[in-house]
C-alpha positions as CSV (number, residue, x, y, z in Angstrom):
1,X,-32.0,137.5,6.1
2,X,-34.9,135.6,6.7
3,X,-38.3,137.0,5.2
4,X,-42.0,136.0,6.5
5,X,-43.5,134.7,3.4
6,X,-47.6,135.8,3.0
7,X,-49.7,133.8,0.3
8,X,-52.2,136.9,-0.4
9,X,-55.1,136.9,-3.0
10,X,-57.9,134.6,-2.7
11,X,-56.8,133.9,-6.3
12,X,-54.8,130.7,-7.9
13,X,-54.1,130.7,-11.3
14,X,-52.8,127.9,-13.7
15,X,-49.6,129.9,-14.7
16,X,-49.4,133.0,-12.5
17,X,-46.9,135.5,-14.5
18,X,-46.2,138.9,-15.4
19,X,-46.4,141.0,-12.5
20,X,-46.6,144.6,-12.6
21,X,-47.1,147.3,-9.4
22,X,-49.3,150.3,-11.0
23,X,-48.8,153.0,-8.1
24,X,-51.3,155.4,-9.7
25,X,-54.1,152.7,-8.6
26,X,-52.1,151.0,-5.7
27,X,-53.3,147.9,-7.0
28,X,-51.2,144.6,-8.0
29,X,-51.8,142.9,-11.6
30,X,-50.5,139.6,-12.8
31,X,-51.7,137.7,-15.4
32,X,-53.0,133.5,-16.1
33,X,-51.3,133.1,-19.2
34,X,-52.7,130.5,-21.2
35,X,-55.9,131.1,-19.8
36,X,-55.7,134.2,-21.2
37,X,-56.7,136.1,-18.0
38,X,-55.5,139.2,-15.9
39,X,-56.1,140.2,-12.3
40,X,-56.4,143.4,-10.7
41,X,-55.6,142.7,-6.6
42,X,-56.2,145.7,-3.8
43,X,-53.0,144.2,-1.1
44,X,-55.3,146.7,1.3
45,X,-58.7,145.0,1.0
46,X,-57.6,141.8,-0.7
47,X,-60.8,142.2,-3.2
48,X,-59.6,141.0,-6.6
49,X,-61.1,141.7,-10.5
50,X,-60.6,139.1,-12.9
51,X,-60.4,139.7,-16.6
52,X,-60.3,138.0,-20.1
53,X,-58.9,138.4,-23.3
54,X,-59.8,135.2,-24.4
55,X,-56.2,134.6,-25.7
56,X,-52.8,133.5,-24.1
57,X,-51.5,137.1,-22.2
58,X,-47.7,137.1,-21.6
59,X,-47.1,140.3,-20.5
60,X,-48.6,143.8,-19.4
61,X,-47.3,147.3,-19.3
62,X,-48.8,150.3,-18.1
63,X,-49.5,153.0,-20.8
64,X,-48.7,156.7,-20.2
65,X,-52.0,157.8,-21.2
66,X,-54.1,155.2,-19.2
67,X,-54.8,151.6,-19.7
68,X,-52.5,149.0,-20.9
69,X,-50.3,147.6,-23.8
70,X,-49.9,143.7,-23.8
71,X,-48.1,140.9,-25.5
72,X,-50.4,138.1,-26.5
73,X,-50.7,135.2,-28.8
74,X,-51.4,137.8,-31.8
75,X,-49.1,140.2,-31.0
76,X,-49.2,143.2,-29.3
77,X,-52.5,144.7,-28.4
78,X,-54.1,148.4,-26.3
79,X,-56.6,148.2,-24.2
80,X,-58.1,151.7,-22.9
81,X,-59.1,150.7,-19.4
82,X,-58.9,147.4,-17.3
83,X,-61.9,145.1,-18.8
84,X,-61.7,146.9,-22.3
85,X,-61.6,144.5,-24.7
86,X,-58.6,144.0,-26.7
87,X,-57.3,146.1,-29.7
88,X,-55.0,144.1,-31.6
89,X,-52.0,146.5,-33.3
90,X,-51.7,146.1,-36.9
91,X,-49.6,144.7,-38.3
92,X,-48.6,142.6,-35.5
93,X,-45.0,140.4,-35.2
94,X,-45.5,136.9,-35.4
95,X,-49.7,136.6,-35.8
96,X,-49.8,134.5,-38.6
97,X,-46.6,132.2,-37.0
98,X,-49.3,129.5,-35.3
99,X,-45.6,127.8,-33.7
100,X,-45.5,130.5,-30.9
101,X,-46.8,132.8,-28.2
102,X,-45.6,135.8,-26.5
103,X,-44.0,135.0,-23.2
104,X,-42.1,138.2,-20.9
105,X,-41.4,141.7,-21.2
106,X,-40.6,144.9,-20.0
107,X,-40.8,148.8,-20.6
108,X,-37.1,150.9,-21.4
109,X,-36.8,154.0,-19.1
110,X,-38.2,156.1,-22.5
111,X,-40.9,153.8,-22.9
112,X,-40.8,151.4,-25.5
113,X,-42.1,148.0,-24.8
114,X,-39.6,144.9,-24.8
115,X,-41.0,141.1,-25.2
116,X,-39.9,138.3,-26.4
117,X,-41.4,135.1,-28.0
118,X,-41.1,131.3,-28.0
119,X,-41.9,128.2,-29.2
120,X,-45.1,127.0,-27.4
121,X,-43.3,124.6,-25.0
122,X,-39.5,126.2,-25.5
123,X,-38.4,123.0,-26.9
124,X,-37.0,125.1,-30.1
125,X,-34.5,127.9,-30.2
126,X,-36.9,130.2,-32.3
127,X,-38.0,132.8,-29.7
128,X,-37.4,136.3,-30.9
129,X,-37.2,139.5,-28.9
130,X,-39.3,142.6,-30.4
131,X,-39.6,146.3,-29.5
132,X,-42.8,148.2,-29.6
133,X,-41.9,151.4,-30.6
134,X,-44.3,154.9,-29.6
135,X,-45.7,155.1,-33.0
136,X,-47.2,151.1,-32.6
137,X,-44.8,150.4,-35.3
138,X,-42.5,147.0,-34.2
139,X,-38.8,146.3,-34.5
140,X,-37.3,142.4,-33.9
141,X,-34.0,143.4,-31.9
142,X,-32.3,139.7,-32.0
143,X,-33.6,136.2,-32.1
144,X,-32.1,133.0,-30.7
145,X,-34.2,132.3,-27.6
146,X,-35.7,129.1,-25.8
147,X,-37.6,130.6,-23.4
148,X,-37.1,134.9,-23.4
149,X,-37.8,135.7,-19.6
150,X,-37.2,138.5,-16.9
151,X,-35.6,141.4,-18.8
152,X,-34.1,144.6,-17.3
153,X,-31.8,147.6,-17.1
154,X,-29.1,148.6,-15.0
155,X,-29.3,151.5,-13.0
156,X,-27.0,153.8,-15.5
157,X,-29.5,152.5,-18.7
158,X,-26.1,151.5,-20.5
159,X,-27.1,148.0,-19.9
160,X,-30.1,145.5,-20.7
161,X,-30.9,142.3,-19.0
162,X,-32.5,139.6,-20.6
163,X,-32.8,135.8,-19.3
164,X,-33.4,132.8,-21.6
165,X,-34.6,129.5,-18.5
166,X,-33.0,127.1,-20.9
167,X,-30.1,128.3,-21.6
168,X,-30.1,128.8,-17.7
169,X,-28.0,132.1,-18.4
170,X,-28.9,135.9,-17.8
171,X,-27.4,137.9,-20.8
172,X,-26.5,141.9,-21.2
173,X,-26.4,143.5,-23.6
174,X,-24.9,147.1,-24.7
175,X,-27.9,149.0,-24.6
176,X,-28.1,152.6,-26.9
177,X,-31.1,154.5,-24.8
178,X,-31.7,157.2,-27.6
179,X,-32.2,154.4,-30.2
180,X,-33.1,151.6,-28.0
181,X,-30.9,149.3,-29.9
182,X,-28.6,146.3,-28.2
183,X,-25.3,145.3,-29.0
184,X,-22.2,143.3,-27.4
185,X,-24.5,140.4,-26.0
186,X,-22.7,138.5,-23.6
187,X,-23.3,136.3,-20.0
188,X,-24.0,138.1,-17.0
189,X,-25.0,135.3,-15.0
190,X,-24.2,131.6,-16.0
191,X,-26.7,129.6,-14.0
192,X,-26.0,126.0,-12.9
193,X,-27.9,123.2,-15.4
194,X,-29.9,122.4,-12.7
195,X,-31.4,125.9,-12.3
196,X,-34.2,127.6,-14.5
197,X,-34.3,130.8,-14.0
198,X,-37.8,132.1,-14.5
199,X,-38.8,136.5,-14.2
200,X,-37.2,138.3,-12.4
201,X,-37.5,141.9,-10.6
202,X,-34.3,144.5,-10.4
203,X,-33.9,146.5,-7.1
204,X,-32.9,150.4,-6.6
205,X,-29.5,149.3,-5.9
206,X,-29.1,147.4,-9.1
207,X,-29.7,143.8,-7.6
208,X,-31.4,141.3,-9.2
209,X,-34.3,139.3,-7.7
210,X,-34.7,136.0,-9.8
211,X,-37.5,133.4,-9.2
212,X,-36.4,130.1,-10.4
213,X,-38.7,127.8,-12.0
214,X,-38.9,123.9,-10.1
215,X,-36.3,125.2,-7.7
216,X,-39.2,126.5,-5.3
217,X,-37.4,129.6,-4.4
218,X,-36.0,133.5,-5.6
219,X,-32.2,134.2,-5.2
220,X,-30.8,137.4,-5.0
221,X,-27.9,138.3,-6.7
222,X,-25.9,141.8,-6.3
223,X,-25.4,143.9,-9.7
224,X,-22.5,142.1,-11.0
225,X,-24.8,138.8,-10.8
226,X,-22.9,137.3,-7.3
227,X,-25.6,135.4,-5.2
228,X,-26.3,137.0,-1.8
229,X,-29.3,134.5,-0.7
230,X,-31.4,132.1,-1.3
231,X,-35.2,133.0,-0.4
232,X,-37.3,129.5,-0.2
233,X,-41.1,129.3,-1.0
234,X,-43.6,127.1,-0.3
235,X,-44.1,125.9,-4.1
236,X,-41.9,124.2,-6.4
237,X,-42.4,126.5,-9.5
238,X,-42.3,130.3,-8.9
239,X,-42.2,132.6,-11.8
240,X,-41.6,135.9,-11.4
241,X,-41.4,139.2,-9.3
242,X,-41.8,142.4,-8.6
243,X,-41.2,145.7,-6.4
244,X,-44.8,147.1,-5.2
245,X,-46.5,149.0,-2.3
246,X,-46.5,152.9,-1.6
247,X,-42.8,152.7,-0.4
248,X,-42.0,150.2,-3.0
249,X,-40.4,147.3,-0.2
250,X,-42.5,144.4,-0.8
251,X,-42.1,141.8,-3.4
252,X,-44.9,140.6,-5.1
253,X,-44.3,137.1,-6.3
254,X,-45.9,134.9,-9.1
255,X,-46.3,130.9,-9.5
256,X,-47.7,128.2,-11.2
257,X,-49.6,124.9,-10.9
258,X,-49.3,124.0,-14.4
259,X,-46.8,121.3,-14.3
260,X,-48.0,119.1,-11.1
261,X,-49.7,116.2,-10.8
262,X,-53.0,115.8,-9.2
263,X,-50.9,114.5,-6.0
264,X,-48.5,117.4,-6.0
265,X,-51.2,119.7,-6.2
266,X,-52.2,118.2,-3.1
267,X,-48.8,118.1,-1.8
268,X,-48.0,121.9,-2.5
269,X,-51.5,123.5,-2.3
270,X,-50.4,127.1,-2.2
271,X,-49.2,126.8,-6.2
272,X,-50.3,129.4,-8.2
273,X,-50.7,131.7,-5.8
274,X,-49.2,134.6,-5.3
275,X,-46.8,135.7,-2.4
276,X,-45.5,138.9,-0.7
277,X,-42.4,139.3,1.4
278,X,-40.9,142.9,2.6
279,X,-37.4,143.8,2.1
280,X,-34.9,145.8,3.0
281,X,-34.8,147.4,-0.3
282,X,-36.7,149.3,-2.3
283,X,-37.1,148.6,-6.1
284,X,-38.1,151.1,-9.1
285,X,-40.8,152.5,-10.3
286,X,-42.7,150.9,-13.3
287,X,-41.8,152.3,-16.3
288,X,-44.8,153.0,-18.8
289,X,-45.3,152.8,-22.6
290,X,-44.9,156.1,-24.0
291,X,-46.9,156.9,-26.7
292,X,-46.8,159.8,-29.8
């Protein structure tokens, strides 16, 4: 299938990541994440809010009660409303470990919040992957990481996606949904060397939407990880995905600038934007961060 690809936003970013579809607001956010930023974007009007923490910002996720939880150089951290400034949780995993940052993440269907860390430029197996629980306390679920990225469940919540870009391999796990503990890790999807696979957005049907890093495009692969096509873009380094819009069929897509040259910037001009494409499928709601 061919898809019209629209860069939308009149926003570029460094390192566009982390983007999450809040259908309360109809609004897009994404994040600059060693700039430390987040963006609030209307697709209607275009009009975009910028926003600063004023420390690297991996991740979002939308909190039940309003606002967000995030997963940031410190830890993990509340804000109340967009613009708030930043209540760090305490005690927080990893703050005093200056070697790395938090990088992905995602919310369980019961709403605990998944991310992972990594060593600052993934050149060390020492990324771990923690679990903010509803009570702010934390748990570290497994360790062994490069680069933690686009993380998941499968449409029966019996299984948990996670992807590590150099290991270029998407691993599931047994996941317990009462306890929200993994077991039985294994490869889903064994990626060519070549091939980074960066964040990645999971469809109604169970698909998986993958962007890859320096391979300027998204694949698509079916549940049990098969590729169905390969969806080019107009920049080498996408980053991630995900399902937005009231019927939730357009793809909301992520990239970054941060490894070009002055020339390539000049070559690929559109990096660190971010893109849209409609599809003929409809991914899932966000899930939100449940809290006692």
């Amino acid at each position: 299938m061919k898809h019209e690809i629209l860069s939308i936003f009149p926003t570029n970013t460094e390192h566009g990541e982390g983007p999450i579809w809040h259908d309360k607001e109809n609004c897009f956010y994404w994040v600059d994440l060693l700039k430390g930023k987040y963006f609030k974007g209307n697709p209607d009007t275009l009009f975009v809010k910028e926003y600063s923490i004023n420390q690297p910002l991996g991740v979002l996720a939308i909190r039940q009660k309003g606002g967000f939880a995030m997963a940031v150089r410190d830890g993990f951290g509340l804000v109340d409303f967009a613009g708030e400034k930043l209540k760090l949780i305490n005690p927080s995993p990893e703050k005093n470990n200056s070697r790395v940052r938090f990088n992905d993440g995602a919310v369980d269907p019961l709403g605990r919040f998944f991310a992972g860390t990594m060593e600052w430029d993934g050149n060390e197996k020492i990324g771990k992957l923690f679990r903010l629980n509803s009570d702010y306390s934390y748990t570290q679920i497994n360790d062994g990481y490069y680069i933690p990225n686009g993380m998941g469940w499968s449409s029966d919540n019996k299984t948990m996606f996670i992807i590590d870009t150099l290991q270029h391999v998407m691993f599931a796990f047994d996941y317990d949904l009462e306890s929200g503990e993994v077991s039985n890790k294994r490869i889903h999807v064994q990626f060519d060397i070549e091939e980074f696979p960066d964040g990645m957005a999971i469809d109604s049907t169970g698909g998986f939407w993958v962007a890859l890093w320096g391979g300027s495009k998204l694949i698509r692969l079916d549940p049990s990880g098969k590729k169905i096509e390969d969806i080019p873009l107009p920049v080498p380094y996408p980053t991630s995905c995900c399902f937005g819009g009231p019927n939730l069929n357009k793809l909301f897509i992520t990239s970054s600038r941060i490894k070009l040259s002055k020339e390539e910037v000049l070559k690929y001009p559109l990096s660190g934007n971010t893109f849209l494409i409609e599809t003929d499928l409809v991914g899932r709601k966000e899930n939100r961060f449940k809290e006692i």
